[in-house]
N, C-alpha and C positions, 0 to 999 in steps of 0.2 A: 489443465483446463483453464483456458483462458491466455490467448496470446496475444496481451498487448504490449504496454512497455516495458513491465516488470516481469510480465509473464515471458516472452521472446529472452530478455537479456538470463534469466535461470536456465530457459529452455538450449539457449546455445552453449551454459556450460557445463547441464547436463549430458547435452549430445556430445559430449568428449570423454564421458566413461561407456567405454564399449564393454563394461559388465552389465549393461541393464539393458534393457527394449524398451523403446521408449513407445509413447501413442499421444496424439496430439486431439484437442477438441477445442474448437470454437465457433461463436456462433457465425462467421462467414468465412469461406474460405479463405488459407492461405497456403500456400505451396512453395513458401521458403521462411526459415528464420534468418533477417538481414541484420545484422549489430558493425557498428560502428567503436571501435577503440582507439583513441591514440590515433587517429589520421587511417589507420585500417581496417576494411573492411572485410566484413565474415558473414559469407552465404551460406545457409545450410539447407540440402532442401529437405522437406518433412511430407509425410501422406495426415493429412488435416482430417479428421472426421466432423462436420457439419450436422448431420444425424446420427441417433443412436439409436438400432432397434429394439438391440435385444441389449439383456447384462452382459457384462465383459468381468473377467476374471483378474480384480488389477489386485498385485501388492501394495501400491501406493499410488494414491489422486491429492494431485497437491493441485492445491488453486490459488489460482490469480486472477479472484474477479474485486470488483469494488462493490461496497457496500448493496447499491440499489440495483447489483445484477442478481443477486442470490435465490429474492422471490423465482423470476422469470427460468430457475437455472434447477429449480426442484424436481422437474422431470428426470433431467440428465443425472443429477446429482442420487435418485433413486436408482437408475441403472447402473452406474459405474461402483456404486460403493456396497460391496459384498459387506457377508457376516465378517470378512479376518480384513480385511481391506485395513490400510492406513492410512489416516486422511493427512494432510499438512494443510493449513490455511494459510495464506499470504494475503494479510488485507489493511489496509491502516484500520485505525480505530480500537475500540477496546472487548473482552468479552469476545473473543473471536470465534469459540466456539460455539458459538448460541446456533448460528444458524445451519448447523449439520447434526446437531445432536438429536434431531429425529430419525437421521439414518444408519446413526451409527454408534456404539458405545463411547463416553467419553474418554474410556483409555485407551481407544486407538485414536484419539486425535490430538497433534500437534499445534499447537499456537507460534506463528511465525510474524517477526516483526523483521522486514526488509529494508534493509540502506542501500541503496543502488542507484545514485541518479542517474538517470534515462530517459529521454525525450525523443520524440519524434523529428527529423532530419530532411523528410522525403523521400520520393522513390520507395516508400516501404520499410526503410531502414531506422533505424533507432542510435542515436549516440551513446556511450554507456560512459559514462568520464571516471568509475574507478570498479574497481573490481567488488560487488555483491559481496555486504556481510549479512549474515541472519542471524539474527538473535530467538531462541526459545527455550522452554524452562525444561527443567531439569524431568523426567518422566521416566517409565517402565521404556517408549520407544526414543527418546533421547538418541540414543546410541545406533539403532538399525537407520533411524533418519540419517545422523550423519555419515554411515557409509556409504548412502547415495551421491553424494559426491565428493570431489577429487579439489582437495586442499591448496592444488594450485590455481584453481578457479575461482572456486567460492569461499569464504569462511565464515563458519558456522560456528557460533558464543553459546553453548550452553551454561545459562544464569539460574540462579535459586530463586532472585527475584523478580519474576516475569513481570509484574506489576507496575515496578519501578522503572524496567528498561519499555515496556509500552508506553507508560506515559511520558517518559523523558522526548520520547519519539511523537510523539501527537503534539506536546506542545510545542517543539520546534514546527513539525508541517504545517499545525492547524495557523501559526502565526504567520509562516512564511506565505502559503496556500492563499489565504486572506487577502495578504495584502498585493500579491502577485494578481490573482482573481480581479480584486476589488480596480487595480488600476492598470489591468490589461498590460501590462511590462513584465520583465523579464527582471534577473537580481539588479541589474544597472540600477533600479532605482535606491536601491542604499546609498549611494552614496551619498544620499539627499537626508544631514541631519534630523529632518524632521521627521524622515520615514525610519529611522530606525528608532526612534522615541516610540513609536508605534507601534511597531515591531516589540520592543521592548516591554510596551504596556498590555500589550492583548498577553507576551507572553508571561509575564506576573499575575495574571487574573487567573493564566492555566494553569500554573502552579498551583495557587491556593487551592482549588480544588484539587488537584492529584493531590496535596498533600491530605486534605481531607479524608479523601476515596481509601489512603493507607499507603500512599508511594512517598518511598522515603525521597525526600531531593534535596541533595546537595544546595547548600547556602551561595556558593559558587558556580550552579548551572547556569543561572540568568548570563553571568560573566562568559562566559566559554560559550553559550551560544548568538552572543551579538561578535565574539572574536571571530565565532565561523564563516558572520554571515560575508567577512572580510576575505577570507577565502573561495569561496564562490565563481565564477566564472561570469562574467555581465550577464553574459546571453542565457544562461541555467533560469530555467522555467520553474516548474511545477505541475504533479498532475492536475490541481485545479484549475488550475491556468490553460493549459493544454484543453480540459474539455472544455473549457467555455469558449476557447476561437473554436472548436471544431462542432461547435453548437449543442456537445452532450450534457446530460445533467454533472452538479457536481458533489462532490463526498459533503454535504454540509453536514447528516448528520452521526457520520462516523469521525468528524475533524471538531466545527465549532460546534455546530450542535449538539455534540457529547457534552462540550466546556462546560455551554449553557444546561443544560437538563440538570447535567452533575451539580453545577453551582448553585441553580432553584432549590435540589433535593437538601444539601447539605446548606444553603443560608446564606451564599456569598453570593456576591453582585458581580455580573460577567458587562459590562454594560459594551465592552468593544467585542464580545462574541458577541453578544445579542443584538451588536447593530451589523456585523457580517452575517449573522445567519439574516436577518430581517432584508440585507439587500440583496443579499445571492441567493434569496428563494428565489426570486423573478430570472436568474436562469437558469432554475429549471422547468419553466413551465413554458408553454408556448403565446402566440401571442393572443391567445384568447383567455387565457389565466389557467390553464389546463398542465397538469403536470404531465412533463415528459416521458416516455417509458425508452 
């Protein structure tokens, strides 16, 4: 449920285990999953469901929507998710579970933290630049989850501390995300001493609260994630980035805004999330000051 960039690049590598049936949903049509690796391209085509009328008898509904589709998604997400159903979430942010746990017991739902960069290309197509890890915690479905897919595609971490590997992950996007957003560019702009000062600094402010929140972080994460940012590809975007040229709202408060809420609740000073949320509110609303949906 949900095939945009994250959701296409899973969905193409679960269409290569022919032990499952797959079913597709989103909210406009599409009538191929196109991914890009490595210079080659892969067309799959899919039968898209747009509408749901009735329930449907699924094993597992794993989603890839972002934060502010979920309200508008509570229809569908009442139809497709039975009493035995298994949910999976794919979303950034933290708390993944909050927003299905009206449809569904908490012990059939999986918490899924996604490494995939993937950006839009044209023609429909998506670039994927390395092969999809997901990270989720340890659980009763742990184990049936990963036999959904096939090891030479995907790989799949199951961690004891799901806390630590989310937040380790929010505070790289929600830094990178930021400052990609804030200045309309792509990674090229690292190479600009002053923006990885930046970078650096929004990304110390997210720590102190993840550490607060109970995520244990290595003393050495700060170090290992400005070496990453050395690795990167110029042209390697972001989804924040991506929805704001394509004029959609963006993850503010599943990325900084969590920074900021968390850092109010627990006492620390976010002062560079709280000036990225305070200027990427304006796009999300339109030009009458109107939030976008």
């Amino acid at each position: 449920m949900g095939i945009g960039a994250i959701g296409s690049a899973l969905a193409a590598a679960l269409y290569k285990n022919k032990n499952i049936e797959l079913k597709y949903y989103n909210r406009s049509p599409r009538d191929f999953i196109k991914i890009k690796i490595a210079g080659a391209e892969y067309i799959y085509p899919i039968d898209c469901q747009t509408n749901i009328a009735a329930g449907q008898q699924l094993d597992w509904l794993i989603i890839c929507l972002k934060e502010y589709h979920f309200e508008n998604a509570k229809e569908w997400l009442g139809k497709l998710i039975g009493a035995s159903t298994k949910v999976a979430v794919i979303r950034n942010g933290l708390r993944l579970k909050e927003p299905v746990l009206e449809f569904c017991e908490e012990k059939n739902i999986v918490e899924c933290m996604v490494d995939c960069p993937v950006q839009p290309v044209g023609d429909g197509f998506y670039e994927q630049y390395k092969m999809p890890k997901i990270t989720i915690p340890k659980s009763g479905i742990s184990a049936p989850f990963l036999q959904l897919f096939d090891k030479k595609y995907i790989s799949v971490n199951i961690v004891a501390d799901f806390k630590t590997a989310a937040w380790e992950k929010l505070c790289g996007s929600a830094a990178l995300g930021a400052i990609l957003c804030l200045s309309g560019e792509t990674c090229w702009i690292f190479n600009d001493k002053k923006i990885r000062e930046i970078y650096k600094n929004i990304l110390t402010e997210a720590v102190e609260v993840a550490i607060a929140d109970g995520a244990i972080i290595p003393g050495n994460f700060i170090g290992k994630m400005l070496a990453r940012l050395k690795e990167y590809p110029p042209e390697k975007g972001s989804s924040m980035l991506t929805d704001r040229r394509n004029g959609r709202p963006v993850e503010l408060g599943a990325k900084n805004g969590a920074i900021s809420r968390l850092g109010a609740l627990y006492g620390i000073k976010t002062p560079l999330n709280d000036l990225a949320c305070s200027l990427l509110q304006y796009t999300n609303k339109d030009g009458l000051g109107r939030q976008k949906k």
